[in-house]
N, C-alpha and C positions, 0 to 999 in steps of 0.2 A: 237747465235748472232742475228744480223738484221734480217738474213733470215726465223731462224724459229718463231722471234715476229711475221712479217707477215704472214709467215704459220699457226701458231697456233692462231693468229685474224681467218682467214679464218673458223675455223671449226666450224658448227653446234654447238650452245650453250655454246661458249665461247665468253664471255662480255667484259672480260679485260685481256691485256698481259703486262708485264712490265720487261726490264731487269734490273738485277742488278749485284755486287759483292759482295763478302765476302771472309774473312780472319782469319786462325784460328794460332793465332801467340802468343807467348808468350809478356805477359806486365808487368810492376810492376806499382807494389802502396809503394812509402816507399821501404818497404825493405821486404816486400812481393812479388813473383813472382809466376804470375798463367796464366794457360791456357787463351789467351782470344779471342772471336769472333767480328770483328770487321765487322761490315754490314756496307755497302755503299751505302748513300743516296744523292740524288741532295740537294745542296747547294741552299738555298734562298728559299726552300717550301720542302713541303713532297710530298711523293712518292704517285703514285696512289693505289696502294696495299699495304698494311699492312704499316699504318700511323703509327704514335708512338704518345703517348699520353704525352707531357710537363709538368710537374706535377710542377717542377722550374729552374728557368730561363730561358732559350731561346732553339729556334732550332738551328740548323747551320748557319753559314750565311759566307757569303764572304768575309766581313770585319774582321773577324777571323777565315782566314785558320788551324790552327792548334786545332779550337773545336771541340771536341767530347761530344757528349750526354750520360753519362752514364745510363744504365740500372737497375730501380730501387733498386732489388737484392743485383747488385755489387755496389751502392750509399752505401749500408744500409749495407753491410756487412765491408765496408772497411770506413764507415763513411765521405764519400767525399762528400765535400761540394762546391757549386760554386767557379771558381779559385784555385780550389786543380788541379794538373797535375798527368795524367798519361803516363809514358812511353812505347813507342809503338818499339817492336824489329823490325828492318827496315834490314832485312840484316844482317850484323856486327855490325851494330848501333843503338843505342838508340834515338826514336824522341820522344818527349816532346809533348804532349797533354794537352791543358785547358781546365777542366771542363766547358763547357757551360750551360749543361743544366745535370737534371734527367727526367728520362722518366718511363713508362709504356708501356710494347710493347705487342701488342695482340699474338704473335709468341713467347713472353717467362712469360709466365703466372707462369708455372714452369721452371726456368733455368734449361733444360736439355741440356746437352749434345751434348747426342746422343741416339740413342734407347739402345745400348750396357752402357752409363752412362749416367743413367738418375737421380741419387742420387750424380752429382759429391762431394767429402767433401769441407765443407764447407771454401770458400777462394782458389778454387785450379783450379777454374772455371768462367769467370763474362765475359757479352753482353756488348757492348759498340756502339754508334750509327756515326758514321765519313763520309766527304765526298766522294762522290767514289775518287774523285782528291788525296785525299789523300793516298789511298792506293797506287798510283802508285809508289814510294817506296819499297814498299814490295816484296819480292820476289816471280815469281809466282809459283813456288810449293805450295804459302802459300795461294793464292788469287785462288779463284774458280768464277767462271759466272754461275752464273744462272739466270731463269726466272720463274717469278711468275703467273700463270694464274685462273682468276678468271671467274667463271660458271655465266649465265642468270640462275635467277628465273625458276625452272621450266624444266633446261637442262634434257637430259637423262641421268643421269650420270654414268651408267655402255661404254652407246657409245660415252659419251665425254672423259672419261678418254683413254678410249682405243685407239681413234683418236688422243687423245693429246700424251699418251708417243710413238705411234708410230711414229710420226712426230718427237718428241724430240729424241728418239733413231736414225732413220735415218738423221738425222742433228748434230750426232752426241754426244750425248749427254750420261754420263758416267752413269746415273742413275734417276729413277723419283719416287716422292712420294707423295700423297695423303695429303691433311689437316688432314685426320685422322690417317696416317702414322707419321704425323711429330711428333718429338720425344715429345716435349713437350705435344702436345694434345694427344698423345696415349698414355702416360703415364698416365696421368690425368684422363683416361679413364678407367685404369687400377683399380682406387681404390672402 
């Protein structure tokens, strides 16, 4: 939460903290139905850690609460194109999503998973980019908080990591992981 953003600003050689959510809920496209991760961005700009790159049409914006950014990957695999809708399971219910935009996300270079599926098959898996506002809908067993922290040039990074997951363990926190832990760049790294 609040308290360990500014805890984790506080520590030697960390530059930037940022909180955010995400949601790993099933969607459909059509009449296709797949696992999907929905990350929560501020509405009317990007985030300060791990931007998304717009590739077509727009980022989120206020004047349409219900856009979503889809995730190159799942653009290209399901063929959606601006104004195509995806359904977002809310509960019991189905909400309705408009394509706003496609994006490039420097966090799904390779759409993984997770480190355990890092090859999900193809269509059974797709990123999608929403306002946090929107998630709140969702059920929370579905929606997780996290926080994103980003090192100064130069930090020590064996004593910054170690200061940051202990901070984030004692405030509570269910698990921490590395930029080279995350599934995608550690898969990537793998070949």
């Amino acid at each position: 939460g609040a308290d360990f953003v500014s805890t984790a600003m506080a520590i030697d050689g960390v530059a930037a903290v940022e909180a955010r959510r995400q949601a790993d809920t099933p969607i459909r496209i059509g009449d296709h139905l797949l696992q999907g991760r929905l990350i929560g961005m501020p509405q009317d700009g990007q985030p300060a850690i791990n931007q998304i790159d717009v590739i077509d049409g727009t980022y989120l914006t206020s004047d349409r609460p219900n856009g979503v950014v889809a995730e190159i990957h799942l653009a290209e695999e399901f063929d959606l194109a601006l104004g195509d809708t995806i359904d977002i399971l809310a509960g019991a219910e189905w909400a309705e999503a408009e394509v706003v935009g496609i994006a490039i996300s420097p966090e799904y270079i390779w759409p993984a998973e997770s480190t355990q599926n890092f090859f999900p098959p193809p269509g059974t898996f797709g990123v999608a980019f929403i306002s946090t506002d929107a998630l709140a809908p969702l059920p929370t067993t579905a929606v997780a908080d996290q926080t994103l922290v980003v090192y100064e040039d130069g930090a020590n990074r064996e004593a910054t990591d170690a200061a940051v997951e202990s901070a984030a363990l004692a405030a509570g926190a269910v698990s921490t992981m590395t930029r080279a832990e995350q599934p995608s760049n550690a898969g990537l790294k793998l070949d």
